[in-house]
Every structure is written in C-alpha cells, then in structure tokens.
N, C-alpha and C positions, 0 to 999 in steps of 0.2 A: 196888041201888046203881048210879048212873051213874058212867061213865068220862071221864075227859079225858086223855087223852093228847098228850105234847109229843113231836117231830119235830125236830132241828134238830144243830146244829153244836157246836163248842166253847162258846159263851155258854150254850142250852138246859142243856147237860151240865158247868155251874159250874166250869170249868177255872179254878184259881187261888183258889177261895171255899172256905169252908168250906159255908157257908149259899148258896143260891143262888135264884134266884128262882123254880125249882121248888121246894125245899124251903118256901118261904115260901108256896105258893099250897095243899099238901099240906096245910101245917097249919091254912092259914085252913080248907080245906072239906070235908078229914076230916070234923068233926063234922055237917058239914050233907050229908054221905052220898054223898060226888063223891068217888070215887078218882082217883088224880092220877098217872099211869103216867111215867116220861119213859123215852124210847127214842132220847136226843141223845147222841154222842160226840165226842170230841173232834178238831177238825180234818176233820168230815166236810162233805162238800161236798152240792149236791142230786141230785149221783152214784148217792152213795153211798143219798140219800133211796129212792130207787129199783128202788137195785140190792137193797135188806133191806125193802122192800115188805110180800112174804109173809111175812117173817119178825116186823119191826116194829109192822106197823100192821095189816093182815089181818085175823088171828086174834083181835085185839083186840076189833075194830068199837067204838074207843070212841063215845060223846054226842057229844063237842066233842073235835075234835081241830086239835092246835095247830103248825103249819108255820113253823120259824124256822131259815130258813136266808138266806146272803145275804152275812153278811161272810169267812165260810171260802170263799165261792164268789170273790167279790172278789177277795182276796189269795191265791187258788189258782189265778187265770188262768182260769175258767171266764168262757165266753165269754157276753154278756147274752142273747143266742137261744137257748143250750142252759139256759141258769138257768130263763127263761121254761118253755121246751119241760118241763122237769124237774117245775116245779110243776105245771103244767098237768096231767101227767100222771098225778099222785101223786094230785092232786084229783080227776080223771075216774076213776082205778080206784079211789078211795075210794066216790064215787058211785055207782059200777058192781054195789060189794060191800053198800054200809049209806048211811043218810044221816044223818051230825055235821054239827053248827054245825062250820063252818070256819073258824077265823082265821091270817090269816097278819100275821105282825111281821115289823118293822123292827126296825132296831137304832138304838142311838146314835149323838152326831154326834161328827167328829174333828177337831182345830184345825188340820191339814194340807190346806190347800186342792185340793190336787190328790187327796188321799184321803177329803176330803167328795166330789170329782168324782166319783170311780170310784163309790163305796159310793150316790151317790146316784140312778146310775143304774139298781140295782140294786131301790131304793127307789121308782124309776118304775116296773119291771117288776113287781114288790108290787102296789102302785096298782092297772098295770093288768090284771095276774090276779085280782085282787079285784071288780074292775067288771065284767071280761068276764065269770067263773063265777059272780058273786053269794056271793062272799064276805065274809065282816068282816076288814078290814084294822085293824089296829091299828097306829097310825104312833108306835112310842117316840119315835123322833128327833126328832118335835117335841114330844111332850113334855115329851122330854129338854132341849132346847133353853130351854124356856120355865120350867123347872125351875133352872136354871143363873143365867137373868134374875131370874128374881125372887128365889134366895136371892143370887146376888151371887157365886154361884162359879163357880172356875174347869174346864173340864170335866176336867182332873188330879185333881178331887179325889172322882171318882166311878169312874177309872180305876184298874188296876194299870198296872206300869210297860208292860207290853206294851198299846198302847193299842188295840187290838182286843177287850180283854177289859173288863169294868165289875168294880170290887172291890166288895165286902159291901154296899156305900152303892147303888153301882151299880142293883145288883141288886137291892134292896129298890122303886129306884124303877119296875124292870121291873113287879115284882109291883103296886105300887099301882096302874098306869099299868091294866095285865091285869085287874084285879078289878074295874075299872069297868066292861070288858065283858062278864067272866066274870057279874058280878052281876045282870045285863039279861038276860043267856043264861040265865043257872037262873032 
C-alpha cells in the first residue's frame, strides 16, 4: 500500500468541518490502495512543520507527501524568509531521508485586499520553492478564484465565518482541485 501524507495547518486539519478535504481524498483512494495519513493541526505554523519533523513525517516516509502551510504562517507574523527557509527545509530533509512526489498548496483567495496582499506573497514563496527544488505546486487560489467566476458566487459562500478557514463546500473544492494531481501522480 502506498502512503500520502498531509503536512500543514488549521485548513489541512479541517478546523470548523466536519468532512474536510482530507477526509474526502481518504475516501476517494482508499480503495485504489493509497493511505492517506494527515499529521496537520490546528493553528500550526511551518514552525512548527519542522520542529515535529521526526515525529510527523520521518517515520512515515510516505509516496506523496503533501505540504500546506502558508495561511497560519500569514496571520501568525511569520516572516516570508523564515516561511521560505521552513519549507525548504522540510523538503531537503524529506530528500535526505526517502524520495515522495512533493506537493505544496495554496490556499484560497480573501475579499480583503490588503489580506489577498499578505497571503499572496506567501503564495509567491510556494511558486518559488516549487521551481527552485522541483516540486508540484498546486495553486487552489486560482482555482478557487475561477471557481467563484464561473458559478457566480460569492467567496462567503465557500467560507465559515472566520475567513481563513473554507466550510464543507470549501473543502470539497480543495479535494477536486488535489485529485487532478494526485491522479497524474498514481
């Protein structure tokens, strides 16, 4: 059985769902033999990614493993050089140890311009840890973006009230967004 393990923050670890877009990627590939680990809690920053290394990811050594951190780093004051510095890091001692397909996400877009600002430069540093180590970046936010255009909604309606978090709807469209990669990858 191959492994995919998720890595990340409050969104990864479904804070506010019931169903979250790990549980939704579980069920899809259960059957086709992909365990689906998540090791994301809530309000963790890529700190913390780091600091739980040996503990989280290590011993693991999943297939595919999945890096989603970026908006608890944003709204926790983590500075964009140490966010960088963070993943960088995580990826080169995952290397070090086993070699997964590596994907790193993004997250959703937010109708506060000054908090698309912050979050999107966050989403550059994604980008460019992806290009530099030869990773699969997966950009939700525009496909979230493009998702919103063309049903005609508004992005409240994908959100909970805390707009950091995506509700059940949200997070369904993480998953679809995810299985287009994930499905290239197996």
């Amino acid at each position: 059985m191959s492994r995919l393990l998720i890595r990340g923050g409050s969104i990864a670890a479904g804070v506010g769902v019931a169903r979250g877009y790990v549980d939704i990627l579980r069920e899809r590939y259960a059957p086709r033999g992909l365990e689906v680990i998540n090791r994301s809690r809530p309000k963790e920053t890529s700190f913390e990614g780091i600091e739980t290394f040996p503990a989280d990811i290590e011993p693991i050594s999943p297939d595919i493993l999945i890096l989603h951190f970026g908006i608890d780093d944003a709204f926790s004051a983590v500075y964009r050089s140490e966010f960088k510095e963070n993943l960088v890091r995580m990826i080169r001692r995952t290397r070090a140890g086993f070699q997964p397909d590596i994907l790193l996400l993004t997250s959703h877009t937010f109708d506060d311009p000054h908090e698309m600002d912050a979050v999107n430069i966050y989403y550059r540093t994604i980008r460019e840890v992806a290009a530099d180590l030869s990773c699969e970046m997966v950009p939700v936010h525009t496909a979230w973006a493009g998702y919103l255009l063309e049903q005609g909604l508004p992005n409240a309606s994908l959100l909970q009230n805390d707009v950091r978090l995506p509700n059940e709807e949200g997070h369904a469209l993480y998953a679809s967004v995810l299985t287009g990669y994930l499905d290239r990858t197996l």
